[in-house]
C-alpha atoms as a printed R data frame, in Angstrom:
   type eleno elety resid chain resno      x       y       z
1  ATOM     1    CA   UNK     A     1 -7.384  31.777 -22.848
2  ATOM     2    CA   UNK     A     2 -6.310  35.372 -23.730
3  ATOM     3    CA   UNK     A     3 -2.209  36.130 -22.857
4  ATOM     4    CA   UNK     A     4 -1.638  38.607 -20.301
5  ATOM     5    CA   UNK     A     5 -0.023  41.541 -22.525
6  ATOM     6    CA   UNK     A     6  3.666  42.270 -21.255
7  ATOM     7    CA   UNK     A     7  3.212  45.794 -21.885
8  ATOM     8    CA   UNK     A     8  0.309  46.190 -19.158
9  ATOM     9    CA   UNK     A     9  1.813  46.962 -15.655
10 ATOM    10    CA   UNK     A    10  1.147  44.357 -12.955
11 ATOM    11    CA   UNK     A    11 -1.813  45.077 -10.597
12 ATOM    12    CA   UNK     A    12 -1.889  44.072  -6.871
13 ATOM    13    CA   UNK     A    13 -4.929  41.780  -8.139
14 ATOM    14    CA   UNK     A    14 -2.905  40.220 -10.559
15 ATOM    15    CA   UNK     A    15 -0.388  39.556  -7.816
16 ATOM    16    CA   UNK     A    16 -2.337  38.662  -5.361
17 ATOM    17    CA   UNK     A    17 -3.910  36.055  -8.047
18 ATOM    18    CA   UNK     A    18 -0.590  34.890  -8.812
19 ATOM    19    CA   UNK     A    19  0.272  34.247  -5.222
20 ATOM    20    CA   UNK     A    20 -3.344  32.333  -4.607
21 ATOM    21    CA   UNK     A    21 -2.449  29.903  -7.654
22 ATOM    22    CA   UNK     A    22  1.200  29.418  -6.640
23 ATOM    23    CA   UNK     A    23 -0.210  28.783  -2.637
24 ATOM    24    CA   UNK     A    24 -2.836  26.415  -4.128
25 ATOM    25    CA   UNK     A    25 -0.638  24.464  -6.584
26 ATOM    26    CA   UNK     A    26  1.914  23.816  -3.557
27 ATOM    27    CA   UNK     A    27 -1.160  22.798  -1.492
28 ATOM    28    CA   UNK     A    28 -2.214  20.035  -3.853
29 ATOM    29    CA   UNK     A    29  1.553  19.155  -4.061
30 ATOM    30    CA   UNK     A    30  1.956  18.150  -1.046
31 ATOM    31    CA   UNK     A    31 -1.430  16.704  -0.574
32 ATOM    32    CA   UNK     A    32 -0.246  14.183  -3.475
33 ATOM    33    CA   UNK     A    33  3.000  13.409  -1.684
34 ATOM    34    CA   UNK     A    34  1.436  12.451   1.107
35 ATOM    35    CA   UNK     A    35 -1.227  10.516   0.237
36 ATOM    36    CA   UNK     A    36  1.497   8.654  -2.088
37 ATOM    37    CA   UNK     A    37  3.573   7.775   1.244
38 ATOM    38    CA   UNK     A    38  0.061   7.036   2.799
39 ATOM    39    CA   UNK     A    39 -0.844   4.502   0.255
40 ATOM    40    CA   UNK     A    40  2.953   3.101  -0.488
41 ATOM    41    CA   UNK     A    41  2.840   2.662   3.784
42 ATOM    42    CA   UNK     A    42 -0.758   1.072   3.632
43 ATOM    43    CA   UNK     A    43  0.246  -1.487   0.536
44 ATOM    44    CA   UNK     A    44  3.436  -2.160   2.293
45 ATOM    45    CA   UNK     A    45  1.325  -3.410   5.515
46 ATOM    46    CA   UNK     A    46 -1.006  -4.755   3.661
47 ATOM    47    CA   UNK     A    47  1.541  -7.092   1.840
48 ATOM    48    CA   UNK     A    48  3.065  -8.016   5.436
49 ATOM    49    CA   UNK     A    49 -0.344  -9.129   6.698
50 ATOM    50    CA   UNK     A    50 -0.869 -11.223   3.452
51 ATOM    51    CA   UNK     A    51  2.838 -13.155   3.807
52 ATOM    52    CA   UNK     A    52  2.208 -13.994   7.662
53 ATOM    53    CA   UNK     A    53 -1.323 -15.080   6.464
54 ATOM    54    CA   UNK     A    54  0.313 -17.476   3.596
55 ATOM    55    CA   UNK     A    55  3.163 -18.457   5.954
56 ATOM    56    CA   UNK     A    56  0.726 -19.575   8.765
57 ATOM    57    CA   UNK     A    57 -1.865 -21.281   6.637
58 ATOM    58    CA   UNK     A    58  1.126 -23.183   4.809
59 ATOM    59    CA   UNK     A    59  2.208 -24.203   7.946
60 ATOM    60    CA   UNK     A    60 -0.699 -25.013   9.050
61 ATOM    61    CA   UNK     A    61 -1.556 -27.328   6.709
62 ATOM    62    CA   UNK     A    62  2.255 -28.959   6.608
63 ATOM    63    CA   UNK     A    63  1.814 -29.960  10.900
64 ATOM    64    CA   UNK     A    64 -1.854 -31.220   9.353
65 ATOM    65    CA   UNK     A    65 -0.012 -33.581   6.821
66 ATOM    66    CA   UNK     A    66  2.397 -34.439   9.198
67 ATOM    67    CA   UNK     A    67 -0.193 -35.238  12.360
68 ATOM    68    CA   UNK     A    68 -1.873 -37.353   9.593
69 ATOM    69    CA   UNK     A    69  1.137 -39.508   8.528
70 ATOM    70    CA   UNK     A    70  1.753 -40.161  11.835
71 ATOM    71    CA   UNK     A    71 -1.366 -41.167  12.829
72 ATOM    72    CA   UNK     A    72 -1.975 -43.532   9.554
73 ATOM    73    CA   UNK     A    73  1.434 -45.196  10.705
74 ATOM    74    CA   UNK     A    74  0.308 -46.019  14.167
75 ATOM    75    CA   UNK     A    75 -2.792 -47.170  13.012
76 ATOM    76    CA   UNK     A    76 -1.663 -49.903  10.587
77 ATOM    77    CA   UNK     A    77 -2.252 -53.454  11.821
78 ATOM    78    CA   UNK     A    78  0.954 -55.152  13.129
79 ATOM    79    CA   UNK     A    79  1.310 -58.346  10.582
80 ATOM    80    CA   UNK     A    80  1.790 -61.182  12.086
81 ATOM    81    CA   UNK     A    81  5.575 -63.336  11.609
């Protein structure tokens, strides 16, 4: 890529160029920035649903063990005195 020379006067095209880059570079700026708060928000939520999942299915299964202990200590056979 060739330097500009310093020497040559700036053109409105080379402004105008300048300006396009500069508008386009803030564009994609932004559009990074946001989709980083889009994702960070959306792996955030997605971590939330995963914890209630865990804490349900943990639970779940701990009122399954207890229902089952119960129900193996009514079942046992009185012994006789």
């Amino acid at each position: 890529m060739l330097l500009p020379c310093p020497l040559c006067p700036l053109t409105a095209a080379k402004i105008a160029g300048l300006q396009a880059i500069v508008l386009l570079l803030l564009t994609l700026l932004i559009k990074a920035r946001i989709q980083i708060k889009a994702a960070s928000a959306l792996g955030l939520f997605l971590l939330a649903v995963q914890t209630l999942v865990f804490l349900a299915a943990s639970g779940a299964l701990g009122l399954a063990a207890i229902a089952a202990g119960a129900f193996a200590l009514n079942r046992r056979q009185p012994q006789p005195a």
